[in-house]
Every structure is written in structure tokens, then in C-alpha cells.
C-alpha positions in Angstrom: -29.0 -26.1 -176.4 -30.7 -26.4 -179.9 -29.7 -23.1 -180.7 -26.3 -23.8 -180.1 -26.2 -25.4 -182.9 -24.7 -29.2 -180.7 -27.7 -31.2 -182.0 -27.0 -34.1 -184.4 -30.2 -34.2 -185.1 -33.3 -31.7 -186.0 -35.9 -31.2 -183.6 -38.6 -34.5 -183.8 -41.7 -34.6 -182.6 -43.4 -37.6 -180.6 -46.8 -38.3 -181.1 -47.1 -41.1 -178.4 -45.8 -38.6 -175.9 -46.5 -35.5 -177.7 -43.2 -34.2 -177.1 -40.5 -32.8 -179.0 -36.5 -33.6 -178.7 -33.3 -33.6 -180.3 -30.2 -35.6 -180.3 -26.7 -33.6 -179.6 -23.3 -34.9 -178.6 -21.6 -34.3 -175.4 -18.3 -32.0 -175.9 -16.3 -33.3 -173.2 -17.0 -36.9 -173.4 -18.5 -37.1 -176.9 -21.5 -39.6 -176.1 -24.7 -38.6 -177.9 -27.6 -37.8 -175.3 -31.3 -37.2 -176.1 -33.0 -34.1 -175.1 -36.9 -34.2 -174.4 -39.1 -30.7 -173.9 -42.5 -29.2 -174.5 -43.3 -26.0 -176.0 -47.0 -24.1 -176.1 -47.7 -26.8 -178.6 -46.9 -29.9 -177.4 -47.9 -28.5 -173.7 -51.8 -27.4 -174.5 -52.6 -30.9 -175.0 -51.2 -32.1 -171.7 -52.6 -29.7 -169.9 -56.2 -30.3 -171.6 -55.9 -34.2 -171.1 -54.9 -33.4 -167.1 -58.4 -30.9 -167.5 -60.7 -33.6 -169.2 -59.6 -36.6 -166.8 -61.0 -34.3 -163.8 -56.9 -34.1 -162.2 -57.1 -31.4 -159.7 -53.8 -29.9 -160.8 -50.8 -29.9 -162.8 -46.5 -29.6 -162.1 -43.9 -29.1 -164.3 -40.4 -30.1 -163.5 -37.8 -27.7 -164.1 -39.9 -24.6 -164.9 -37.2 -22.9 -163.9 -35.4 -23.1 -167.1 -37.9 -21.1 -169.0 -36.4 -17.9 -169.5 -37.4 -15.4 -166.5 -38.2 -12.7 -169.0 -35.7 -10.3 -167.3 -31.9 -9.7 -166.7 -29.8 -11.6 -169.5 -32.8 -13.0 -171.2 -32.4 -12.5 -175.1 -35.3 -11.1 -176.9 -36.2 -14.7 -178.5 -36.2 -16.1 -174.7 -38.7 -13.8 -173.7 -40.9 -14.2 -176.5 -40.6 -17.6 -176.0 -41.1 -17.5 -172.1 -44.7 -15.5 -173.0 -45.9 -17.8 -175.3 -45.1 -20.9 -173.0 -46.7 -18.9 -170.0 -50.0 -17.8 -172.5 -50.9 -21.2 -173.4 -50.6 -22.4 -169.7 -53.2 -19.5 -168.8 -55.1 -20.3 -171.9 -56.0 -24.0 -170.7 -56.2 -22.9 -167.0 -58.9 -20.3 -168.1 -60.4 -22.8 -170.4 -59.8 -25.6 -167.2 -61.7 -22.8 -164.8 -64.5 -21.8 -166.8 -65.6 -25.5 -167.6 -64.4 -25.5 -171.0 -61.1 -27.9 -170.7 -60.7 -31.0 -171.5 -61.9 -30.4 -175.3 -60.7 -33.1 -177.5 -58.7 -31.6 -180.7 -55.4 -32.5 -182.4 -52.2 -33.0 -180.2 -50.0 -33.3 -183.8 -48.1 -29.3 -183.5 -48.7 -27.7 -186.9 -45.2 -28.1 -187.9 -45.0 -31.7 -187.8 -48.3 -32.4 -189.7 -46.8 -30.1 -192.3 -43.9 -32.5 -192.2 -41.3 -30.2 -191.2 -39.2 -29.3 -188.3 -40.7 -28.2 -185.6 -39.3 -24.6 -184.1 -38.1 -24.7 -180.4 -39.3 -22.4 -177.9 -37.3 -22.6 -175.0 
């Protein structure tokens, strides 16, 4: 969707949620509509707070919209579809080995450099 080049707005990060989003306009009706998504940054922290609060497990809604690496996926989708799936085996071998949970920064780099941050859907 970003990529399209719809949005209204540039991608903003959330540091309540630790989420990123954008703003882009409907075509067909025209209302503006507010789309909220993780990438490897914004997902690592999650995933490490789940760890550290002892939850026995994680789920992600619509997973199915990462990119299945295959078929009509462009290059940039499946290089975006390995880093999403790396950083969810990073914490889950952090998570099994007794390491998760650390504490560390949730801010993705781009947003304490004050910039956009970079979508990777």
C-alpha cells in the first residue's frame, strides 16, 4: 500500500504501541483510513516483552500478508519477508535458550534518527 505511493502521510512511528502506520485515502470513496503494521523493528520488542512477562506463546493476525517468498513475490517482498521471519527466529531462539525478555530500546533506529522510518512489508 505504502509503496503505491496512496499515503497522505509518511510512515510514523508510535512509541506507546511501538508500531508504525501511515495515512492514505481511499480511491473509490475518498475517506482517509489509517494503516497500522509492524516490521522486524517494531516486532522484536513485542515479541521480547511476550518473552520477559513468562507468556507461553505468541499469534499474529494476518501473517498471511507477508510476502510468501515465492510465485509473484518482487525481490523487495522477499527480502522483506526474510527479515520479518529472522527477527521472529531471533527472539524465539533468544526466548528458548533463556535469554528473552532483555530489556533494550523499543524506539526503531529510524525514528530516533528523526526520520522516516522504511516499510518492510
Amino acid at each position: 500500500m505504502f509503496e503505491s505511493g496512496k499515503n497522505v502521510t509518511p510512515v510514523r512511528f508510535d512509541p506507546l504501541s511501538t508500531s508504525l502506520y501511515f495515512n492514505y485515502r481511499e480511491e473509490q470513496q475518498g475517506r482517509l483510513r489509517q494503516l497500522w503494521f509492524d516490521d522486524p523493528s517494531t516486532l522484536r520488542p513485542k515479541m521480547r516483552v511476550a518473552a520477559r512477562e513468562g507468556l507461553r506463546g505468541l499469534g499474529f493476525w494476518n501473517v498471511d500478508l507477508v510476502a510468501s517468498g515465492g510465485g509473484g513475490a518482487s525481490a523487495k517482498a522477499q527480502e522483506q519477508t526474510r527479515a520479518m521471519w529472522a527477527a521472529v527466529a531471533e527472539v524465539v531462539g533468544e526466548w528458548a535458550a533463556g535469554r528473552g525478555g532483555g530489556g533494550g530500546d523499543a524506539t526503531p533506529a529510524a525514528a530516533k534518527a528523526g526520520e522516516t522510518a522504511v516499510v518492510r512489508k
